[in-house]
Structure formats: structure tokens, C-alpha cells
C-alpha positions as CSV (number, residue, x, y, z in Angstrom):
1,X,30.8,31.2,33.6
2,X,33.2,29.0,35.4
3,X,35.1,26.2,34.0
4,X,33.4,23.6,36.0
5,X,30.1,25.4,34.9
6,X,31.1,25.0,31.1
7,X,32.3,21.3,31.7
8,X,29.0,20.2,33.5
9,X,26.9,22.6,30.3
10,X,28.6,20.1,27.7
11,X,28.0,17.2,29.6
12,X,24.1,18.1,30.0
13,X,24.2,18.8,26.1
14,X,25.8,15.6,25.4
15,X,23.7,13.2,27.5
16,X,20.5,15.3,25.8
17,X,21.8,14.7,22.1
18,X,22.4,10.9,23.5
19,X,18.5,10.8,24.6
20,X,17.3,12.9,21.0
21,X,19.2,10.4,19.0
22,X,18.2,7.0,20.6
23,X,14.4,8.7,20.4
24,X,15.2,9.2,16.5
25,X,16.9,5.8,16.1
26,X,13.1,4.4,17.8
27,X,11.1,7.2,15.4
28,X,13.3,5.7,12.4
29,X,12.3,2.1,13.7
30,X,8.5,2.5,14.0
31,X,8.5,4.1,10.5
32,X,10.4,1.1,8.9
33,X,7.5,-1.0,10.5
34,X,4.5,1.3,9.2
35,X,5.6,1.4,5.9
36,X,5.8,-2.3,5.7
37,X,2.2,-2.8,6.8
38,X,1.6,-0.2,4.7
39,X,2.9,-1.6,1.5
40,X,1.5,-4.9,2.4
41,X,-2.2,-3.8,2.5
42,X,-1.9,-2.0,0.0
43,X,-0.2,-4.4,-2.3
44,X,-2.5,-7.6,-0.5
45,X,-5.6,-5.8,-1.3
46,X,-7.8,-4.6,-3.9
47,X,-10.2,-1.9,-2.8
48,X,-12.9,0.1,-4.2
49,X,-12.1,3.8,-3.9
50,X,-14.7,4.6,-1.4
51,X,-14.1,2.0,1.1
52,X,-13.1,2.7,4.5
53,X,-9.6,0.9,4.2
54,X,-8.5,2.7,1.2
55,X,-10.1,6.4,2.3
56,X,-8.1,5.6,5.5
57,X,-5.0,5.1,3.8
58,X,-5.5,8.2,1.9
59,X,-5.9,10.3,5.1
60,X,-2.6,8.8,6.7
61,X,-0.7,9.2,3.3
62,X,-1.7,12.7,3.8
63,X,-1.0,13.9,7.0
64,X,2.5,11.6,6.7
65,X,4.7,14.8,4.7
66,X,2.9,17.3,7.7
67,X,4.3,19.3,9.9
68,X,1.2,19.4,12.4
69,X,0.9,15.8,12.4
């Protein structure tokens, strides 16, 4: 590998950890939102166990720690 091959390798690798980190500075955004309209419905309202709401709540507290999801 060339010089000029190496130089224009580290300059793709640099403008792609550029795009992964302003894609994990959005990620981090969106999450700061969701949580906050999280904990405000689930502060703002008193549910009965089985009610749609709260159930839904349960699922997406769930799948938040996974992998798949």
C-alpha cells in the first residue's frame, strides 16, 4: 500500500467516525426526548395495571436494554 493509498484510507476512516458520531450525538438526542415523555406519562398518570397505556409502557421498557431491538 502506497502512501497516498494510506493517506486517502485515514481520511475515509475519519470522515466515517465524523458521520458515526454526529448519528450517536442524534441517537443520544432522541433518547433524552423519549425518556422525558416517558417519565411524564408515567408520573402524569395513574393507570390500572391492565390498561393499554401502562401494558404499552411495559413492552417498551422491555425491549429498551435489547440487543434486537
Amino acid at each position: 500500500m502506497s502512501n497516498g493509498d494510506a493517506q486517502g484510507e485515514i481520511v475515509k476512516l475519519q470522515q466515517h467516525l465524523v458521520l458515526l458520531r454526529e448519528e450517536y450525538v442524534k441517537l443520544q438526542q432522541r433518547y433524552k426526548t423519549l425518556e422525558k415523555n416517558y417519565n411524564i406519562l408515567n408520573t402524569t398518570t395513574k393507570l390500572d395495571q391492565e390498561s393499554f397505556v401502562c401494558r404499552l409502557l411495559k413492552t417498551v421498557a422491555d425491549l429498551f436494554n435489547r440487543e434486537l431491538y
